[in-house]
N, C-alpha and C positions, 0 to 999 in steps of 0.2 A: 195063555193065562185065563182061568176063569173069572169072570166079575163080578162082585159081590155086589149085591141090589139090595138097601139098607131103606128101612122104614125110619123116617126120622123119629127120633122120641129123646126126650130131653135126657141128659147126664149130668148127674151130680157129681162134682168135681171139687176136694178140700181144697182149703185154702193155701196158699202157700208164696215166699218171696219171690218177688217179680222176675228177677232171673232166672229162678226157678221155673217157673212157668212155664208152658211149651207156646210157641205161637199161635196166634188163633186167624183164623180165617172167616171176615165181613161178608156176607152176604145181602143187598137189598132184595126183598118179594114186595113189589112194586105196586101190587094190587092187592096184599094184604095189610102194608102198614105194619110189617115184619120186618125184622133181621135174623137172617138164620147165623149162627156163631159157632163154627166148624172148628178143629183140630183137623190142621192138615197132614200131619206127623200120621191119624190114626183114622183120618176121612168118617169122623164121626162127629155128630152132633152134640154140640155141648148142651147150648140153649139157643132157645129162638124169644129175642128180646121183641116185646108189642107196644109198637111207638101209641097205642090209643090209652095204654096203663099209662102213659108217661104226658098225659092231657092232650096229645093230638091229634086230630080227625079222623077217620079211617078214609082222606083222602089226599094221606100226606103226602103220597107218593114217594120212598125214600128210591133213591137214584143210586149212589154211586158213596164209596166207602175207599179212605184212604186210613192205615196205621204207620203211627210211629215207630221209626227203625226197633226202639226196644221194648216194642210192645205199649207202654202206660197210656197213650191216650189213645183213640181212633177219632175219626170224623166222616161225616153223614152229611147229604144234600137233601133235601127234602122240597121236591118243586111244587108239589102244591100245598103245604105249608108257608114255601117263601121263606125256607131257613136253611142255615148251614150248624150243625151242631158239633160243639167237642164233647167225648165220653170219655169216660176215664175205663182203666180194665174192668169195674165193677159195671158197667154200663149205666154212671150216675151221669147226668149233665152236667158237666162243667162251665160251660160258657156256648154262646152261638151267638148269628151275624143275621141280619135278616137281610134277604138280596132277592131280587124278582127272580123266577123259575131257574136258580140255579144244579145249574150240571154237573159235570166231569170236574173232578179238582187235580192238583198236583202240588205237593211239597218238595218245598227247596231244599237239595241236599244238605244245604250248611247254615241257612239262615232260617229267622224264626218267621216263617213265610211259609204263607197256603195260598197257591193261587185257583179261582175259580171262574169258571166257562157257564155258558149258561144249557137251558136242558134244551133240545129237540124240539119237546110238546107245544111252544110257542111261536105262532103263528109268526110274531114281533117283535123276538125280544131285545132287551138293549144289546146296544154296539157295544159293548164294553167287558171288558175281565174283571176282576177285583181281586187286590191286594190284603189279605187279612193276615193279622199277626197272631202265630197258632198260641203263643204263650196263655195272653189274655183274651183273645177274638175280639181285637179291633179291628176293623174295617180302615185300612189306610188310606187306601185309594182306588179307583178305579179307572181306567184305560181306556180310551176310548181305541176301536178299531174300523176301517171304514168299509168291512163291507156285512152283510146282516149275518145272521144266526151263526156267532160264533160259537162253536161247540167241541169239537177238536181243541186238545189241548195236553200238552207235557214240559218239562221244564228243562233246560239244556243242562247237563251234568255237571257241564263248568260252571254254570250259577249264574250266569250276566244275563240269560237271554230265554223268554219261553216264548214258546211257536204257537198256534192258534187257528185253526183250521175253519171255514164257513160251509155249512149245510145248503146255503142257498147262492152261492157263488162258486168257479172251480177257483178259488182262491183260498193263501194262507199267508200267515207273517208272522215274522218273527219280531218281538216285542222287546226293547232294551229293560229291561225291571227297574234300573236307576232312575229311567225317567219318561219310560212311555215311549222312547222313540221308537218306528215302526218301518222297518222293509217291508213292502208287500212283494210276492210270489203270484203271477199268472198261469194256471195251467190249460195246457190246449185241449178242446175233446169238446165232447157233449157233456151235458151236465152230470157231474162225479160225486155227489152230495161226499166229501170226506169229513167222517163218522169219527176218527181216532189217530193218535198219533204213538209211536213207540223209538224211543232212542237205543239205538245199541249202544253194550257196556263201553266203549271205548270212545265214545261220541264221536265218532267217525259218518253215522246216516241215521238219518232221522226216515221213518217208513210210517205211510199213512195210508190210510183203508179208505174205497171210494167205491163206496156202496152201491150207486146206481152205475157206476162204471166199470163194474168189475174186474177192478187192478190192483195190483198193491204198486204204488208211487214209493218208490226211495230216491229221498234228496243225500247228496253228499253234503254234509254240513261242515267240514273242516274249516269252514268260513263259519263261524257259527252266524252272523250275522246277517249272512246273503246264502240261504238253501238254493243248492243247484238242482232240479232236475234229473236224474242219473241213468235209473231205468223204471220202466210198466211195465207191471208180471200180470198176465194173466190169471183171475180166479175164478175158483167158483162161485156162484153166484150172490151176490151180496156178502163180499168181502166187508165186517163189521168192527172189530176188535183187533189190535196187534199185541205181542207180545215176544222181546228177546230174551231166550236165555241165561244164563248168567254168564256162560263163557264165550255168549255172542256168537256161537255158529249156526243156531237155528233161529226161528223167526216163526212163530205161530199167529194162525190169519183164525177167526171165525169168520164161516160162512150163512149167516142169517139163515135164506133163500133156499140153501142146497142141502140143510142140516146136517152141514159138515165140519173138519178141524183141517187146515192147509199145513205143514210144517215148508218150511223154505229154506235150503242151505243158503248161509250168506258168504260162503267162497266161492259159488258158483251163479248164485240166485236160481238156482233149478230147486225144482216144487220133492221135498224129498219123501213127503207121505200126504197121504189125504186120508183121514180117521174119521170114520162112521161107525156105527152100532148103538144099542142100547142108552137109553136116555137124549139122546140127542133128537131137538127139535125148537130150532127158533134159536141157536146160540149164540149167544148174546157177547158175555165179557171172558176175558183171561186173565189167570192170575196164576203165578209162579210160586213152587211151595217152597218156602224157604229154606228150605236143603237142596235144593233145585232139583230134583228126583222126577216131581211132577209138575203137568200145567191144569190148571182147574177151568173148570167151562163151566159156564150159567147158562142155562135153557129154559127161555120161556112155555114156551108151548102154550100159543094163544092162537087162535083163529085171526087177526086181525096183523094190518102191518108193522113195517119196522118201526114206524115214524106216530104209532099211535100210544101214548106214552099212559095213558090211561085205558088197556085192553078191557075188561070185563065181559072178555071172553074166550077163557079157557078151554082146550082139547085136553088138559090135564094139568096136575100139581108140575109146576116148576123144578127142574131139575141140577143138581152139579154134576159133572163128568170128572173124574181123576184119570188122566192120561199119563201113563209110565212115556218118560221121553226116551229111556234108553231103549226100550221095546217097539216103542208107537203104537200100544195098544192101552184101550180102556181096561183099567183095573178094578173100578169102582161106580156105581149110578148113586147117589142120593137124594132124596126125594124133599124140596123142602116145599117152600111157601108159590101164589101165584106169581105168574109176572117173574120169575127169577131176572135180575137185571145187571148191578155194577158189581164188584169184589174189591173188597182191601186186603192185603194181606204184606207183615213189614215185611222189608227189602234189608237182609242182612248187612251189617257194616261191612262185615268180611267175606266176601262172596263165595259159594261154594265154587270147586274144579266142576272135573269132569261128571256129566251125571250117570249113580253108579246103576245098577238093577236094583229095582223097587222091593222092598220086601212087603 
């Protein structure tokens, strides 16, 4: 399949009812103080929203984008601003939370609940999650966890429990939502700095990427409570990002380090492709298109490391990858903003089957 290599440039798009709508795909450019705002249906560029029109700094650093199953709102992290924002589909600000260098978030599948992790880029930051209520953006609570730079973080499918991963411990827990109560999980090794966490559709295992230890870790979670240990896969090099399918038989790793894509059968846990080419360089996040057809990859392409969350310096414009999963080949390169870093994109209520050939 040839790849089509697309200059971004804005698209004007009439208005129309919200179901109507086709989904859209969140992009943060980390080092522009950009969001790129993609159609993943047509891997085209709608618009690229400029958090500095919307009064703030060009050193907001926007991180990591979570949407609403049906589209109407999305939400933004913004760590060096020290905000969490909601938007509405016009990209107006509806409400935000202000919380020190927040990270990675996760919405509860049933409840009016955003939980948030904090970012990387700090050296210190607190021990704690926080509790925000997406309706209005209250701030409920916050959690304390006891070991430092929690960052890792997704929320169990049953609803009672989100896990939590540390950057500076090989340690993670699972956190009760009701009331803060916390299992902690020891892993053995050398230091695994785990970057990300991913549930399969069946909440059967929770799989988390360990970046400096290049494994993917899957815990059996049927206990959702007490994550067991199960097995360490081998990756390539700076395993960063996970992501399952919607039918839950594959499992896609980004590979920082190696600028590469790992795909993983989860009937066998054997590694079932490894996708390089074009666009690829510094891949960063994953995101599943919601017809589940494709997986999207963010590529920074900076000279500097994983863990440097304010690069300002580029080897090139940031890029997305559109990877056909029935194929396992890149179909698509788009070109957006610097720093390309987190992606939201909603998670259908009704999940798609099998995924078919990409048109």
């Amino acid at each position: 399949m040839r790849t089509r290599i697309l200059v971004a440039a804005a698209v004007t798009v009439a208005a129309a009812p919200l179901a109507a709508q086709a989904p859209r795909l969140y992009l943060t450019n980390q080092d522009d103080a950009t969001v790129s705002i993609l159609d993943p249906a047509t891997r085209r560029l709608i618009e690229t929203l400029d958090l500095q029109r919307l009064g703030f700094a060009a050193n907001a650093r926007p991180h990591h984008a979570q949407v609403e199953p049906d589209g109407s709102f999305w939400y933004l992290t913004l760590i060096g601003a020290g905000k969490v924002l909601k938007l509405d589909r016009d990209n107006r600000i509806v409400g935000s939370v202000d919380l020190e260098v927040p990270g990675l978030m996760a919405l509860h599948p049933t409840r009016d609940l955003l939980v948030v992790a904090r970012s990387m880029s700090a050296v210190n930051p607190p021990r704690r999650i926080a509790l925000v209520r997406r309706s209005d953006m209250t701030l409920l609570d916050e959690y304390e966890v006891v070991f430092p730079r929690p960052h890792a973080l997704v929320v169990d499918p049953r609803g009672e429990y989100v896990y939590v991963g540390s950057l500076g411990e090989n340690q993670l827990a699972s956190v009760r939502l009701e009331d803060g109560g916390t299992h902690l999980v020891n892993v053995d090794g050398p230091p695994l700095t785990l970057v990300q966490f991913a549930v399969s559709p069946d909440a059967r295992w929770l799989a988390a990427t360990a970046q400096t230890g290049n494994e993917l870790l899957v815990f059996d979670i049927a206990d959702p409570a007490a994550p067991r240990l199960a097995r360490r896969i081998p990756m390539n090099r700076g395993p960063f990002e996970p992501g399952f399918t919607y039918d839950g038989r594959l499992i896609y790793v980004t590979n920082f380090d190696a600028n590469t894509l790992t795909s993983v059968r989860t009937d066998t846990w054997a590694i079932a492709n490894v996708i390089q080419g074009p666009g690829f360089g510094q891949p960063h996040g994953v995101a599943l298109s919601p017809d589940g057809q494709r997986v999207f990859v963010s590529n920074r392409h900076q000279a500097g490391g994983a863990h440097e969350h304010e690069g300002r310096q580029p080897t090139g414009h940031g890029t997305v990858v559109a990877v056909c999963i029935a194929t396992a080949t890149v179909d698509t390169v788009l070109e957006v903003g610097n720093y390309a870093a987190g992606m939201g994109t909603p998670v259908p209520v009704t999940r798609p089957g099998d995924p078919r050939p990409c048109r």
